[in-house]
C-alpha positions in Angstrom: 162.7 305.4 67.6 164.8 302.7 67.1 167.7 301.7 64.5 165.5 299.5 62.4 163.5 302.2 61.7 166.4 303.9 60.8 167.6 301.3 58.7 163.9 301.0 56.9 164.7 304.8 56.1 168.5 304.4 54.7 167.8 301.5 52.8 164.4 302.5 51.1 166.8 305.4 49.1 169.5 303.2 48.4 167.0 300.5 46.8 165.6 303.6 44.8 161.9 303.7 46.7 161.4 299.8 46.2 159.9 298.6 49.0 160.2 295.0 48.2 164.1 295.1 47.5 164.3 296.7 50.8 162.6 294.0 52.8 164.8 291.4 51.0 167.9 293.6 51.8 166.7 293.9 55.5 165.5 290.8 55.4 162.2 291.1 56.4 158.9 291.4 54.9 157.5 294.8 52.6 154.6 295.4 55.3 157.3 295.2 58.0 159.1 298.0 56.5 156.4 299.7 55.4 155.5 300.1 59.4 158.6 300.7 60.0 158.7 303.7 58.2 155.4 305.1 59.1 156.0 304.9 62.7 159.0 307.1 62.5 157.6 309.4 60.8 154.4 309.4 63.5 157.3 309.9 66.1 158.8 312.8 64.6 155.8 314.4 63.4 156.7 314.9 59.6 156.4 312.6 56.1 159.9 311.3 55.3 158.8 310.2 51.8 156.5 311.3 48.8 153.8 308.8 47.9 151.8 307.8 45.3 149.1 305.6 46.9 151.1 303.1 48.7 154.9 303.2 46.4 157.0 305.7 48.0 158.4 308.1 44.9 161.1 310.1 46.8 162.2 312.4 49.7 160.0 315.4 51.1 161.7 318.3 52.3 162.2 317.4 55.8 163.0 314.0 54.5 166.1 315.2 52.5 167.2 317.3 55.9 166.5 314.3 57.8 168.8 312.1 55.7 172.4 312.9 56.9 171.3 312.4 60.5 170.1 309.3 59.8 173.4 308.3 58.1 175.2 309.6 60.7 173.2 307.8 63.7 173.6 304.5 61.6 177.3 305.6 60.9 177.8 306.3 64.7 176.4 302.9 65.5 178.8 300.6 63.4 181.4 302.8 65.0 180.1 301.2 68.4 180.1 298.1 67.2 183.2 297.9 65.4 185.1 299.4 68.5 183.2 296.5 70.5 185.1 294.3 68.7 188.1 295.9 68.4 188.7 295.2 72.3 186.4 291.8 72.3 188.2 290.1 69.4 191.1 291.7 68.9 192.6 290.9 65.4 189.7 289.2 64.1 187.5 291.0 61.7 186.6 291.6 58.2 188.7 294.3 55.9 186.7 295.3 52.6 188.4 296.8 50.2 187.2 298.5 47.0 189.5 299.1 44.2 189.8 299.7 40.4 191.1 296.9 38.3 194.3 298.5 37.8 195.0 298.9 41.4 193.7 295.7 42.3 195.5 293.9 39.8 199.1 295.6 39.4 199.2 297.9 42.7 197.5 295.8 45.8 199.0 292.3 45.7 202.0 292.9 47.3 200.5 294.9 50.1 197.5 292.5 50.3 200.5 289.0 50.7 202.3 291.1 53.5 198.9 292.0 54.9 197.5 288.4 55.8 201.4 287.2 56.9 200.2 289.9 59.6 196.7 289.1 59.8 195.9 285.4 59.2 192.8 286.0 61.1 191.3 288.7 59.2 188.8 288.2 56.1 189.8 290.1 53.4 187.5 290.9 50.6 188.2 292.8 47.6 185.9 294.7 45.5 186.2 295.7 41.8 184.8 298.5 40.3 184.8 301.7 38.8 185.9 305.1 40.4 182.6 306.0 40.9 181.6 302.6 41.7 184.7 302.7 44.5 183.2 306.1 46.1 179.8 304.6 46.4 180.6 301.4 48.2 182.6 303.6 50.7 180.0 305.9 51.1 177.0 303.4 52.0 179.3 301.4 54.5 179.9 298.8 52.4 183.8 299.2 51.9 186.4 300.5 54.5 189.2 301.7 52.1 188.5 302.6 48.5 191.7 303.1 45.7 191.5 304.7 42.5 192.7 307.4 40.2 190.3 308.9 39.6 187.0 310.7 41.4 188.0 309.9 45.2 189.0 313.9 46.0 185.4 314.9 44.3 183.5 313.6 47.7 182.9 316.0 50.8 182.3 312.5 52.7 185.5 311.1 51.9 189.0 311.5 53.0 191.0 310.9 50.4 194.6 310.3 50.7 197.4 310.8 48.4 199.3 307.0 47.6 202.1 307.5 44.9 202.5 309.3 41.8 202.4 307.5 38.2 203.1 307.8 34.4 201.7 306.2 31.6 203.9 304.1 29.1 203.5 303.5 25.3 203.3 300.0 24.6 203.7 298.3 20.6 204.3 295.3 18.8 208.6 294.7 18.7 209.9 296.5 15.6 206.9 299.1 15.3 208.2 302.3 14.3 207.5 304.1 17.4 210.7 301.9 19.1 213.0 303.3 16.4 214.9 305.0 19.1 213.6 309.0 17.7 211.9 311.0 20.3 208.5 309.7 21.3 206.1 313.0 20.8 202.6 313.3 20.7 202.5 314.2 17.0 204.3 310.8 16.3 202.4 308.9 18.3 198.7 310.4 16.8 199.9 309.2 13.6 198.6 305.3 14.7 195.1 304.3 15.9 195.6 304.2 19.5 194.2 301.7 22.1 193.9 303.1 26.0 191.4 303.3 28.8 188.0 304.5 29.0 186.9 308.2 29.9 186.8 308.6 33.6 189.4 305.4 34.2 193.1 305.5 34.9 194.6 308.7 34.1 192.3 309.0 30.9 191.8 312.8 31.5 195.7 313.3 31.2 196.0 311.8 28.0 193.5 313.7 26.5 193.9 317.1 27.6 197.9 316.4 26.6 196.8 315.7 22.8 193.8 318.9 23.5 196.8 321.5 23.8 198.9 320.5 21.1 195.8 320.6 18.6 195.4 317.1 17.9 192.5 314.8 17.6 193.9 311.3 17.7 192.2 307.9 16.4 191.1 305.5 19.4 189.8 302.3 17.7 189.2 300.8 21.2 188.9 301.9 24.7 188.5 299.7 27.6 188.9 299.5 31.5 192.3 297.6 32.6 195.2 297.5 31.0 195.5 293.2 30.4 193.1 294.0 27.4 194.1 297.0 25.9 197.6 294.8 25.6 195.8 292.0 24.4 194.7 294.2 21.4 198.0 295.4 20.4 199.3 292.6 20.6 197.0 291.6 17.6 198.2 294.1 16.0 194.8 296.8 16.2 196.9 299.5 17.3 199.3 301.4 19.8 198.5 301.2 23.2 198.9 303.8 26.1 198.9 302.0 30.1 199.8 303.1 33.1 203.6 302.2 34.0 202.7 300.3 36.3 200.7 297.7 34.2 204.0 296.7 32.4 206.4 293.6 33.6 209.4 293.1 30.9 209.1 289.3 31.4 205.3 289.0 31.5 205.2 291.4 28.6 207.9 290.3 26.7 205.9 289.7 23.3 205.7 293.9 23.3 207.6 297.1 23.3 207.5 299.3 25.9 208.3 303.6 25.6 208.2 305.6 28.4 206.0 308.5 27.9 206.0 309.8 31.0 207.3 313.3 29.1 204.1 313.6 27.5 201.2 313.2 30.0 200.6 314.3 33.2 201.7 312.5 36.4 199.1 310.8 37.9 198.3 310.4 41.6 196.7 307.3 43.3 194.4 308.1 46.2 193.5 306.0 49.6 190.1 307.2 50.7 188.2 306.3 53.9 184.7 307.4 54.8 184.6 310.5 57.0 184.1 309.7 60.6 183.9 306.4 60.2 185.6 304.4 63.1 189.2 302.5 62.1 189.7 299.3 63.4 193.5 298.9 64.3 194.3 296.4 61.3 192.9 299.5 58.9 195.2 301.2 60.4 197.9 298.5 59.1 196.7 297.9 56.1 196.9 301.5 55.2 200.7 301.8 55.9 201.6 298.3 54.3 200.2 299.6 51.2 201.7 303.2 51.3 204.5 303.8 54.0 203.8 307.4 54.6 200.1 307.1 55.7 200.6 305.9 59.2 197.9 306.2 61.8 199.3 309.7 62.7 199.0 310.9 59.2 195.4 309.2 58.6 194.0 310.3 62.4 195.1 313.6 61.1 193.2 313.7 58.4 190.1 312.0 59.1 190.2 314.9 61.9 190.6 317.9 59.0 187.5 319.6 58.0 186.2 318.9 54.6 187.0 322.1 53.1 190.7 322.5 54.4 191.6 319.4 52.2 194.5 317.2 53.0 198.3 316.4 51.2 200.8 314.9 52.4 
C-alpha cells in the first residue's frame, strides 16, 4: 500500500469516476492509475469501485466504508508534511483562503494588509466562491480557512467558528421616498421592486423569512451575488436595494442613500471554518486572530479539539 494508491482512490471520486481527468490531476497517465487502483484493491482483498467494462461508475459498499480512512490517511500525511515545514522553514509557506465575495471584498482586506506586514514571506492566495463552493475547497484540502455566511455550521467535517455579527442596510437613489425620515418597515419597503442577493448568499434567508412572517410577498426584479452590483442597479434606478452593512462606505457610495434596517432582519453571523483535524501551521494560527481578535490559538485549539456534535460558540 502506498499513498499514491491512495491518492488514485481520492481523486478518482473527486473527478466524478473519470479516469482520464484523474491522471491529468495526478499527473500521470490513465493506465497508471488504473493500476494503481487495482492493486489496492488486490491488497485489501475487496472492489473499491463499480465498473462497467473498464469506466469505473461509483463506490461499492466497502468502497464507501473505505473512503474516510483514506481521507484521513491522506489528511494525516499533509499534517506530516506541513509540520515538517513548520520547523524546516519556519515562516515560509502558502495560506489559501476561500471566501465569499462579500467577505473577500468588504471584510478581509484589512486583515489580509496587516497579515503580509507580518508575513512578507508567506504566499497568500485567495479564493472566491460560493458558500457551498467555500465548504468544498476546505473539505478536499484545497483551502485552509474558509469565510462565509452562510452553510459553514452545516458540515460535520468542519469547525466552524463564529467571526462577528451583521445587519443588512436599505440602500436608494437620494430623495427616494424611503429617506423621507418615516419609519423604515417592511410593509413600506415591499411597496418597491427590490434588488438583493441570491438564495443561499449573504444573509438572503433573513430577509426572506422577515417578509414570510409579516405576510408579504415582495417584488425582486433582480438578485445577484455581491453587493457592488446590486448597487450598481439601483443606482440606475431598477429598484431598492437591501446589502449587508458592511458593503456600504458614505464616500464610495455617496451617489446613494443609505437606511439602516437592521430593525427588520435578523442579525447575521460571519463564520471562520477550518477542516477538522487538519494540522495549523503557526501563521494560520495568525491569520485567524488578525482577522477576528477573539479566535486566538487557545480558542481555535479548543475547538478543533471539540467533538462534532458538542458544537462550538464563543
Amino acid at each position: 500500500m502506498n499513498f499514491q494508491q491512495l491518492r488514485s482512490v481520492r481523486e478518482a471520486i473527486r473527478q466524478g469516476y473519470n479516469l482520464t481527468a484523474v491522471a491529468d490531476a495526478l499527473h500521470t497517465s490513465q493506465p497508471g492509475v488504473s493500476r494503481q487502483i487495482r492493486e489496492l484493491e488486490e491488497e485489501l482483498g475487496v472492489e473499491i469501485f463499480v465498473r462497467a467494462g473498464k469506466r469505473l461508475t461509483g463506490l461499492t459498499a466497502p468502497g464507501a466504508t473505505l473512503l474516510p480512512i483514506v481521507e484521513r490517511l491522506l489528511q494525516e500525511a499533509d499534517n506530516l508534511k506541513r509540520a515538517g515545514e513548520d520547523y524546516a522553514r519556519v515562516g515560509n509557506g502558502k495560506l489559501t483562503i476561500a471566501a465569499t465575495h462579500s467577505q473577500a471584498r468588504y471584510a478581509l482586506p484589512t486583515a489580509v494588509r496587516d497579515f503580509r506586514a507580518r508575513h512578507g514571506e508567506v504566499q497568500l492566495h485567495l479564493h472566491q466562491g460560493t458558500p457551498q463552493q467555500v465548504a468544498q475547497l476546505l473539505r478536499s484540502g484545497e483551502a485552509d480557512i474558509g469565510i462565509a455566511t452562510e452553510a459553514l455550521a452545516h458540515y460535520d467535517d468542519l469547525v466552524a467558528l463564529p467571526c462577528y455579527r451583521w445587519t443588512h442596510t436599505v440602500v436608494t437613489p437620494p430623495g427616494h421616498p424611503l429617506t423621507d425620515g418615516q419609519p423604515l418597515t417592511l410593509q413600506r419597503l415591499a411597496q418597491y421592486p427590490l434588488i438583493t442577493y441570491e438564495s443561499g448568499y449573504t444573509g438572503r434567508s433573513h430577509i426572506d423569512e422577515a417578509f414570510q412572517r409579516v405576510g408579504l410577498a415582495p417584488s425582486y426584479v433582480l438578485v445577484a451575488m455581491d453587493a457592488d452590483v446590486i448597487k450598481t442597479y439601483v443606482e440606475l434606478g431598477l429598484g431598492v436595494g437591501i446589502v449587508a452593512a458592511i458593503a456600504v462606505d458614505d464616500e464610495r457610495d455617496r451617489h446613494l442613500a443609505a437606511v439602516d434596517a437592521r430593525h427588520l432582519f435578523a442579525a447575521n453571523m460571519t463564520r471562520l471554518a477550518l477542516r477538522r483535524g487538519s494540522y495549523l501551521r503557526n501563521y494560520v494560527y495568525d491569520f485567524i486572530e488578525t482577522f477576528a481578535s477573539p479566535l486566538n490559538r487557545a480558542v481555535v485549539e479548543q475547538a478543533m479539539a471539540a467533538l462534532p456534535s458538542n458544537g462550538f460558540d464563543i
